[in-house]
C-alpha positions in Angstrom: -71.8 -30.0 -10.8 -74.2 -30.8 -7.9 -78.0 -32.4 -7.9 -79.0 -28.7 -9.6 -77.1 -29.0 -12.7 -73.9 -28.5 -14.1 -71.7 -25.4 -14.7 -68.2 -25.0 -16.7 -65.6 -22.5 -17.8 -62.1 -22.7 -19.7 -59.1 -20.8 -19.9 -55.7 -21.2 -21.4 -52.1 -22.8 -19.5 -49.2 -21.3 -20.4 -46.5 -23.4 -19.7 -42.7 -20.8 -19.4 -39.4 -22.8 -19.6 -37.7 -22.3 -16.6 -34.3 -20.3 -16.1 -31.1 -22.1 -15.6 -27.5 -20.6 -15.0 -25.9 -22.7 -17.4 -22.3 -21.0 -17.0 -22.0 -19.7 -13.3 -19.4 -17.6 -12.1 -16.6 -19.3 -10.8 -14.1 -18.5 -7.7 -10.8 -17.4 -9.1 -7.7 -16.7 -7.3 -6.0 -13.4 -8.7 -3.5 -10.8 -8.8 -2.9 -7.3 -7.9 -3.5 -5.3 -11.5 -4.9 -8.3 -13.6 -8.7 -8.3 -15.2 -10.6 -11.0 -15.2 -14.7 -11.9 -16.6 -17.0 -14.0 -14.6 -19.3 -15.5 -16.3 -23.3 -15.6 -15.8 -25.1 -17.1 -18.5 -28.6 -18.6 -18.7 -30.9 -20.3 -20.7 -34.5 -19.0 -20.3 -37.8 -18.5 -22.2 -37.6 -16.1 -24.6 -40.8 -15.0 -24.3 -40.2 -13.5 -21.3 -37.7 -10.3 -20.4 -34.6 -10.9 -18.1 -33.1 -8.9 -15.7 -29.4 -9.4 -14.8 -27.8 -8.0 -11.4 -24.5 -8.1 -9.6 -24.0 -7.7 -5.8 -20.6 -7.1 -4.3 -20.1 -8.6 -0.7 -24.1 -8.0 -0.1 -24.0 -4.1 -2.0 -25.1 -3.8 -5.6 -23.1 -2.8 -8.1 -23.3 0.7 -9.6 -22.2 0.4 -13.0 -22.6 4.3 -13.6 -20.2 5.2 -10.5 -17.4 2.1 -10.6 -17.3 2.2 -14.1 -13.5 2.4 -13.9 -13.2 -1.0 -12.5 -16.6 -2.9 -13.3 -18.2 -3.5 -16.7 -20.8 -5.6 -18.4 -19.8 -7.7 -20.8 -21.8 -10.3 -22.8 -23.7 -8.4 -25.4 -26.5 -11.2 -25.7 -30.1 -10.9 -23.5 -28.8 -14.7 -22.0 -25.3 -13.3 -20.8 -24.6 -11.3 -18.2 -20.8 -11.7 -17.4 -19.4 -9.0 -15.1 -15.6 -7.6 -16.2 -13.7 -6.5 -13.0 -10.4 -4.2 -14.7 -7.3 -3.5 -12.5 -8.0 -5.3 -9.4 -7.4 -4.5 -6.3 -6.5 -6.0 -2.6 -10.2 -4.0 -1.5 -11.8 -6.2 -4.8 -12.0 -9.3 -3.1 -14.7 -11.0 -1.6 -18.1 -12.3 -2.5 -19.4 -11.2 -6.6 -23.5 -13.0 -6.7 -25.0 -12.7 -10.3 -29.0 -12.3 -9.7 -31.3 -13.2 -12.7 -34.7 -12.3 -12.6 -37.5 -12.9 -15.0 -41.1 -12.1 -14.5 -41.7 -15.8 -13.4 -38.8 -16.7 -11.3 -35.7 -15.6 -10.0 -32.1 -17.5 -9.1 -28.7 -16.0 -8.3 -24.8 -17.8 -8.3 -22.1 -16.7 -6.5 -18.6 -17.1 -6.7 -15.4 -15.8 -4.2 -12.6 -14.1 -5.2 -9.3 -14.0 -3.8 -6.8 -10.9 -4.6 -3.0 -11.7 -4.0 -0.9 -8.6 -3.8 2.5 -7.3 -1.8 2.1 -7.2 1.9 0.5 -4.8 4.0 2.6 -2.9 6.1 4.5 -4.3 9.6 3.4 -2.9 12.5 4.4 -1.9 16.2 8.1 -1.4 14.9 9.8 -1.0 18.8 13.3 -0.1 18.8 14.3 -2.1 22.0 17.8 -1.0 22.6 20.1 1.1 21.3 23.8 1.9 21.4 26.3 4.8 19.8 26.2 2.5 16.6 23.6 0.1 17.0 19.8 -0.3 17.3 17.8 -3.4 18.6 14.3 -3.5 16.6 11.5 -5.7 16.7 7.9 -5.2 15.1 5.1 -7.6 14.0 4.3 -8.7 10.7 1.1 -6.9 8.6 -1.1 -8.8 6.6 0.5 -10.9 3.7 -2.5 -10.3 1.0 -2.8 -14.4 0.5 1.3 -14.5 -0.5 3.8 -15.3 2.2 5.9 -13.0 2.8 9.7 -13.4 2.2 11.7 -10.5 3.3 11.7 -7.4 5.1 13.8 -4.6 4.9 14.6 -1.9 7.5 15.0 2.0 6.6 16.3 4.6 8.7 15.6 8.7 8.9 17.7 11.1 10.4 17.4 14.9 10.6 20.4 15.0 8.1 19.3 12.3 5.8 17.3 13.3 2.4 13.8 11.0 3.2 14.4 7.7 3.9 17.2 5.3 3.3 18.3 1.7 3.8 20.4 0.6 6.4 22.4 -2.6 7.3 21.3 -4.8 8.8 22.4 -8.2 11.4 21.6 -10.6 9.4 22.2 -9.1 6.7 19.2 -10.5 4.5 16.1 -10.5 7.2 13.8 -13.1 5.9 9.7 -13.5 6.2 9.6 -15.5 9.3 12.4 -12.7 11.3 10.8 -10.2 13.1 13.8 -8.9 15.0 17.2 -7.3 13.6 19.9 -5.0 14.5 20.8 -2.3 12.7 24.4 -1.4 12.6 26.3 1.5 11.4 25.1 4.6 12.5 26.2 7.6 13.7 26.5 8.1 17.4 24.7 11.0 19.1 21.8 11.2 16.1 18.4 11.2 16.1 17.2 8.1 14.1 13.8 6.9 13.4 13.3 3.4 11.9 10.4 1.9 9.2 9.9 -1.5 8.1 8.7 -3.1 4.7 7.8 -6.2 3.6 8.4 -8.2 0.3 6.7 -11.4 -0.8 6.9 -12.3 -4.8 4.1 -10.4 -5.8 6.2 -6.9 -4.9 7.4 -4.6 -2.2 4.2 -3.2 0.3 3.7 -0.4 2.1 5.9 1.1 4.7 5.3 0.8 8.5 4.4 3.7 10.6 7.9 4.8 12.0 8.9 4.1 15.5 9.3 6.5 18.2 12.7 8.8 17.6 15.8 7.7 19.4 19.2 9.2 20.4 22.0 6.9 19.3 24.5 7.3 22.5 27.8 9.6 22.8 31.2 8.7 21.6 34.7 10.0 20.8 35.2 11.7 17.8 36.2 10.0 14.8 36.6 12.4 12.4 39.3 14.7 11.8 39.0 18.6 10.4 40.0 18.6 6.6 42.2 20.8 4.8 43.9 22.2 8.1 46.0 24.9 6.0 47.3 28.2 7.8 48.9 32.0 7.1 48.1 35.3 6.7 48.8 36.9 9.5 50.8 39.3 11.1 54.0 39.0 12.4 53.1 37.8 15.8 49.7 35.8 14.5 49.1 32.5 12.4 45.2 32.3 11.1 44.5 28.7 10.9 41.7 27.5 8.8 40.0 24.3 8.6 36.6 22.6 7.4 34.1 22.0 10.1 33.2 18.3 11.3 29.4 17.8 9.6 27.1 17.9 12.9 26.2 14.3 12.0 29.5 13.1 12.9 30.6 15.4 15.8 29.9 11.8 18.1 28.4 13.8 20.9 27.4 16.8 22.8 30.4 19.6 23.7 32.0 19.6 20.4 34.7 21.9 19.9 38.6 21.6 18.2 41.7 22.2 19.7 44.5 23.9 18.1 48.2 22.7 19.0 51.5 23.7 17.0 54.9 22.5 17.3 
């Protein structure tokens, strides 16, 4: 209105009820191989549609290409809980449910940790080494949010079928040891050494092996078997015997010597 006259319109309000996460998602703490839901459910106006979205630490989720591990779960148009099947160490981080209507928009977010068996040792030195013995030391991988609690040392030779466990001083090498000596081996062999770590969840991966080392020389230890002679003519003996496995010949040179008496 002014001093000409006076001029009106209406129109309509429409008031929406706002959206609300009523049940967010919540962090969880978890294990290797377990499923788990979290939980994103609303109440909005039902008047209007809704629009539910997941993000994985900052990526959205693709339903259509993770399906093997994600899936939505809820079944109602106020639900949008997320299913995560089979989890894995590379599943944790940060899961954000977005809900979008044509009026507003709000998200909730929740962490997730994944326990599972430790990763593997690494930088596994072997610092001296003798005809029986070998001095190790290596640092310890990631533990995967469970302390770990043991290692245990395996050892590969040229002879050996894959690898195998060795003895150890101490004998039971706990999580907080990152140093042992393993003792009886073989002198003059090749060995190369792994490491793997335990913690109550399970055993983890294997270390990278360490370099290959030469255990040194000793005396023989091991006799020919089945010495056994005959056949010969009248001025020969032909004495037979089993050869000493290369593995335990002790050294470089090795040869047998025949006496009689």
């Amino acid at each position: 209105t002014n001093h000409f006259g006076t001029a009106s319109s209406t129109g309509n309000l429409v008031v929406k009820d706002p959206t609300r996460v009523m049940v967010p998602p919540s962090s969880m703490d978890v294990t290797v191989g377990e499923s788990i839901v979290l939980p994103c459910q609303v109440t909005h106006d039902h008047s209007l549609d809704i629009v539910f979205t997941w993000s994985f630490n900052g990526h959205l989720i693709d339903f259509d290409r993770d399906g093997d591990h994600f899936e939505r779960v809820g079944g109602q148009d106020s639900a949008g809980d997320l299913m995560i099947r089979n989890i894995q160490l590379k599943h944790a981080g940060k899961y954000v449910c977005m809900v979008q209507t044509s009026v507003d928009r709000l998200s909730a977010a929740a962490d997730l940790i994944v326990r599972g068996p430790p990763g593997p040792p690494e930088a596994v030195t072997i610092d001296e080494i003798t005809d029986t013995t070998a001095q190790l030391s290596w640092r310890p991988g990631p533990d995967n949010h469970s302390p770990i609690t043991m290692y245990v040392i395996q050892a590969r030779t040229p002879f050996s079928v894959g690898w195998q466990a060795v003895n150890t001083v101490p004998e039971l090498i706990d999580g907080k040891t990152f140093t042992a000596t393993v003792v009886g081996l073989n002198p003059w062999v090749e060995y190369e050494f792994r490491t793997v770590a335990a913690n109550v969840i399970g055993i983890g991966e294997p270390s990278r092996p360490s370099e290959k080392r030469r255990t040194e020389e000793a005396l023989p230890e091991v006799t020919p078997a089945n010495v056994s002679g005959g056949g010969g003519s009248k001025s020969e003996l032909v004495i037979t015997w089993e050869t000493v496995p290369e593995e335990l010949q002790n050294g470089r040179g090795f040869g047998y010597v025949v006496a009689f008496r």
